[in-house]
C-alpha positions as a printed NumPy array, in Angstrom:
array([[-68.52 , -36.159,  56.571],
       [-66.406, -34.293,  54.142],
       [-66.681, -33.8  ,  50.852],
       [-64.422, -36.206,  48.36 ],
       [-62.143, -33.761,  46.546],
       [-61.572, -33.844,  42.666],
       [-58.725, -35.059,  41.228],
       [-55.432, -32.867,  40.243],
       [-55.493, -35.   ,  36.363],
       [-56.54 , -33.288,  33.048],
       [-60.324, -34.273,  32.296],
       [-60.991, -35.534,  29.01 ],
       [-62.084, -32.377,  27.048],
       [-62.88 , -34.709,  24.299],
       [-62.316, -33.941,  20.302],
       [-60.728, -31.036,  19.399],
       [-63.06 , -28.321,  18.848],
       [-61.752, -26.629,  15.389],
       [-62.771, -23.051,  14.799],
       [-62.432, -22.693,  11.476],
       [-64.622, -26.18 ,  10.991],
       [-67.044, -25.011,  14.303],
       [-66.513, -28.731,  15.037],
       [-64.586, -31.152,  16.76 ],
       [-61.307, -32.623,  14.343],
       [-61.546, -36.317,  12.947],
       [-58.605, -38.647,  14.092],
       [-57.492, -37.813,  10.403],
       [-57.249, -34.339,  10.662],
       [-55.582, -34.722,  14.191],
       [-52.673, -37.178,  13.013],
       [-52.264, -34.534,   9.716],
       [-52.117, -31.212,  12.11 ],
       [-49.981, -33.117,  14.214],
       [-47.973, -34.322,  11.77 ],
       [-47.404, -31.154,   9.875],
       [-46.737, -29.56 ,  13.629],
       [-43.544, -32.067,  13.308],
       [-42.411, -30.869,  10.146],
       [-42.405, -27.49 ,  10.845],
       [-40.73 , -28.057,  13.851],
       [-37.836, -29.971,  12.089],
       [-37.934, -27.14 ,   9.091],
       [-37.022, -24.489,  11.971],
       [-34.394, -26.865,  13.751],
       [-32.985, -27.231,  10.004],
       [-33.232, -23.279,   9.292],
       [-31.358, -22.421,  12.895],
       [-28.621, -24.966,  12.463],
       [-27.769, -23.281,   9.07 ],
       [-27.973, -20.002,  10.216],
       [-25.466, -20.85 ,  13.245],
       [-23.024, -23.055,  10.964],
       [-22.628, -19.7  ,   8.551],
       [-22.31 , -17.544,  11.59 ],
       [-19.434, -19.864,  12.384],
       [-18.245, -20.252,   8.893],
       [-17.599, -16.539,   8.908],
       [-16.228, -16.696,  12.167],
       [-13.719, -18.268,  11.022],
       [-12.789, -16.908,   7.483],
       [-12.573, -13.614,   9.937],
       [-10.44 , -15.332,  12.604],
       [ -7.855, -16.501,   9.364],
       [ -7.907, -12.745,   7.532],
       [ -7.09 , -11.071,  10.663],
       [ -4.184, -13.427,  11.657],
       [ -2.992, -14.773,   7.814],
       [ -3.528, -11.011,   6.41 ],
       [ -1.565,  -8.331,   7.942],
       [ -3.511,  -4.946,   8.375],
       [ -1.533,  -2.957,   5.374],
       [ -1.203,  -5.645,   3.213],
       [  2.305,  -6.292,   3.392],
       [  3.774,  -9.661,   3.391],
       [  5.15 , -11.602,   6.3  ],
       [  8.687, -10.67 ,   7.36 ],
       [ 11.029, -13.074,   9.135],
       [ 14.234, -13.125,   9.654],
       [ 15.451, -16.453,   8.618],
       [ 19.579, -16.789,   7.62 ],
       [ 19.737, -18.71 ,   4.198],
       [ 23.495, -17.898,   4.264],
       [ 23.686, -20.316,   7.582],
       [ 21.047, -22.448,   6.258],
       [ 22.648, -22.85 ,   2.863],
       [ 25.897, -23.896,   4.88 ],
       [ 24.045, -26.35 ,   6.42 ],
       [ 22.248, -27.598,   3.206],
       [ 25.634, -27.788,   1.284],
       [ 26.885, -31.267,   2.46 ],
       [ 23.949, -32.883,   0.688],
       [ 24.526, -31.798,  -2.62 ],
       [ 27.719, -31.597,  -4.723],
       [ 27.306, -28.092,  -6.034],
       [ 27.772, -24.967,  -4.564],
       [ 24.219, -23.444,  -3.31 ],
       [ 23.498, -19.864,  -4.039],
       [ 23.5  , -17.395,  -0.919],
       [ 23.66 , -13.771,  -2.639],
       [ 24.993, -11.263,  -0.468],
       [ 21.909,  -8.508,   0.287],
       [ 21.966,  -5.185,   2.021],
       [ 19.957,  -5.257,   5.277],
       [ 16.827,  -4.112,   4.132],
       [ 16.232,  -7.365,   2.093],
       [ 15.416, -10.123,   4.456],
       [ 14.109, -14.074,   4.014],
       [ 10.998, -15.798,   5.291],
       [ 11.83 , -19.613,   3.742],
       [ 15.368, -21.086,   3.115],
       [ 15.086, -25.057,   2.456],
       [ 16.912, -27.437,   0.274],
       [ 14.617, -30.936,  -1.095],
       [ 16.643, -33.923,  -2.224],
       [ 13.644, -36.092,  -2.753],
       [ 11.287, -34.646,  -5.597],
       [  9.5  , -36.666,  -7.658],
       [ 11.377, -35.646, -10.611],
       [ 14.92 , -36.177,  -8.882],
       [ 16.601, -32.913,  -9.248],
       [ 17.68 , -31.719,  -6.061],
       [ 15.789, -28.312,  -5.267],
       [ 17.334, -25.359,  -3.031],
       [ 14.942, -22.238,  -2.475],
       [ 15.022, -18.884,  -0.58 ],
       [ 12.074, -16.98 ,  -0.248],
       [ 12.983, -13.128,  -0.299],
       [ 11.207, -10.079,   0.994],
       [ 12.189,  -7.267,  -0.753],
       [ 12.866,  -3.271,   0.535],
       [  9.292,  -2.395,  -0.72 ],
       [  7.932,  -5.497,   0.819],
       [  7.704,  -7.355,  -2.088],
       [  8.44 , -11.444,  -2.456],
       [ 10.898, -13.394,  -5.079],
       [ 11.442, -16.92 ,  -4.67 ],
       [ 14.975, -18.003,  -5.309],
       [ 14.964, -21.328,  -6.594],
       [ 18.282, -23.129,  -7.637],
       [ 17.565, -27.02 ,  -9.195],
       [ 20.287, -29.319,  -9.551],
       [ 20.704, -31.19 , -12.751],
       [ 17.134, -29.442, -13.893],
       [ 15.256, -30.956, -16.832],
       [ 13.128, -29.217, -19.16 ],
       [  9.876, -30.146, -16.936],
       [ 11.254, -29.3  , -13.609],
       [ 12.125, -26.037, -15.246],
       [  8.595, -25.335, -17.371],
       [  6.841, -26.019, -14.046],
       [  9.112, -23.471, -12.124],
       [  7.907, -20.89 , -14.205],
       [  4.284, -21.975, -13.698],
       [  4.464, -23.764, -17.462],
       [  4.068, -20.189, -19.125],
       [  5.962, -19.42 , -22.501],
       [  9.266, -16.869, -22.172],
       [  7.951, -12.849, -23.166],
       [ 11.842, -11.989, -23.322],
       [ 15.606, -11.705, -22.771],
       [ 17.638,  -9.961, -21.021],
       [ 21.384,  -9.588, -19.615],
       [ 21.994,  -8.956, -15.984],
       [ 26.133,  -8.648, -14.381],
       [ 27.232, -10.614, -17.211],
       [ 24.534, -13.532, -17.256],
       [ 22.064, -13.787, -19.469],
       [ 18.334, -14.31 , -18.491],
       [ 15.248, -15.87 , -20.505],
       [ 12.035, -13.605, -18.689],
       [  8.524, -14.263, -18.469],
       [  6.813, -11.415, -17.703],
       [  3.251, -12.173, -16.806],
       [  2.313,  -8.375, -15.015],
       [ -1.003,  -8.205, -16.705],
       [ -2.747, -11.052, -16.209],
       [ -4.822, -10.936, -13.321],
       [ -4.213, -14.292, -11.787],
       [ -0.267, -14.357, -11.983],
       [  0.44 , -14.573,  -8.108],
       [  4.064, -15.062,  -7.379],
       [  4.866, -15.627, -10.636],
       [  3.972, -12.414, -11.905],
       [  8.025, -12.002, -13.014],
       [ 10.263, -14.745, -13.268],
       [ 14.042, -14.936, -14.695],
       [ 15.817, -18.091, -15.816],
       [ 19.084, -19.152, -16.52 ],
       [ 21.188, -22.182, -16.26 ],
       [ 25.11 , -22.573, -16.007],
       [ 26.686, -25.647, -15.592],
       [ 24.755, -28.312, -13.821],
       [ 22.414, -25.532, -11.652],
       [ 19.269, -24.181, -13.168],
       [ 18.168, -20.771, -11.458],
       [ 15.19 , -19.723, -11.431],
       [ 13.514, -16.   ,  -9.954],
       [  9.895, -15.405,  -9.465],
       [  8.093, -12.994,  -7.578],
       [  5.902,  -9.582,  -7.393],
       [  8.585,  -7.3  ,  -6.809],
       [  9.427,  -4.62 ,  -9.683],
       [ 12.283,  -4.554, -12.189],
       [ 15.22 ,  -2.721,  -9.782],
       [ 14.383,  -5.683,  -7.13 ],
       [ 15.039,  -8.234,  -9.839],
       [ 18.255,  -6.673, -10.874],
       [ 19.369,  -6.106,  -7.603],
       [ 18.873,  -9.964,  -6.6  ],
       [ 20.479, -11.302,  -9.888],
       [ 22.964,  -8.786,  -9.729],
       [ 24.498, -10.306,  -6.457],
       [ 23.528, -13.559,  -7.451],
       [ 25.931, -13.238,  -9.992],
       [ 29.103, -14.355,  -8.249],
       [ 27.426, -17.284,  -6.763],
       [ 26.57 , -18.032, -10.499],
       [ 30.122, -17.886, -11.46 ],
       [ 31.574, -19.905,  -8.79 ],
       [ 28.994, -22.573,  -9.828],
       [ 30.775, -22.187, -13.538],
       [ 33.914, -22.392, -11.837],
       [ 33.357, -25.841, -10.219],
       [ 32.116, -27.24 , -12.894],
       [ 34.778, -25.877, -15.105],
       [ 37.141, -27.684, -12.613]])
């Protein structure tokens, strides 16, 4: 007759024997170690999913400097034709849009006319990259007012004057201040029914240069209105 074998289950073991009590754990103690097993559990689960959403955080602030921010800190080039552009532009507004005439180592990465701002002045802008790979923003508005104008100059208070090819040129020269941005330099003037407006980083020689050939687009804008 053989001998019944012994079941494959757990046996009962009974109450946790505690070492540091030398005896077995009360159902209280069991539901509190238990419990505070559960928290620390859920304290790690928190602690890892932080960890892992920085570690992708940074991922991607990394992922955006090394495709927004080029390597020698120049800014982007592209070769878009405002002259074209502005030809395009022109049969939506009723005043001749600037297009200064550049040498070839001046190039543009924006050219864009708006006809719907909130303030209704018709808007035409170039973005420029200069030589030294510098920007100035072109902007030309169309029957400007004084706000349109103050906020085109990032609402700062004119430093200067100055005369440039026969046009004369309220500056703001904000070089100093540490949080200037693109409008670092910025040039005004406005003939006739067009308000220009230069802003930028680039130095004094690339301001001169732009205004300088902007200045016959400036004077067939007096001309038509003259007309």
């Amino acid at each position: 007759m053989s001998t019944p074998r012994r079941g494959r289950g757990r046996r009962d073991q009974g109450p946790r024997i505690v070492a540091e009590l030398g005896r077995p754990e009360t159902p209280a103690e069991t539901a509190a170690r238990k419990a505070e097993n559960t928290r620390k559990h859920y304290a790690n689960q928190t602690a890892i999913n932080l960890t892992l959403s920085i570690v992708a955080s940074l991922g991607i602030v990394l992922f955006l400097i090394l495709v927004v921010v080029r390597p020698d800190g120049t800014v982007n080039r592209q070769d878009i034709d405002y002259a074209t552009v502005a030809s395009q532009a022109q049969a939506s507004v009723d005043v001749p849009l600037a297009a200064p005439v550049l040498p070839d180592s001046w190039s543009s990465n924006r050219a864009d006319i708006d006809t719907s701002t909130p303030d209704d002045v018709d808007v035409w802008y170039i973005g420029f990259i200069t030589p030294g790979e510098q920007f100035i923003a072109l902007e030309q508005g169309i029957d400007a007012n004084d706000t349109w104008l103050a906020a085109a100059v990032d609402n700062r208070a004119a430093t200067s004057a100055r005369e440039i090819d026969g046009v004369d040129w309220t500056v703001y020269d904000r070089r100093d201040d540490d949080d200037a941005g693109n409008y670092a330099y910025s040039l005004t003037t406005t003939v006739g029914r067009s308000s220009y407006v230069l802003h930028g980083t680039a130095d004094d020689a690339d301001f001169e240069a732009l205004a300088t050939a902007l200045a016959a687009d400036i004077a067939d804008t007096a001309d038509e209105t003259d007309d």
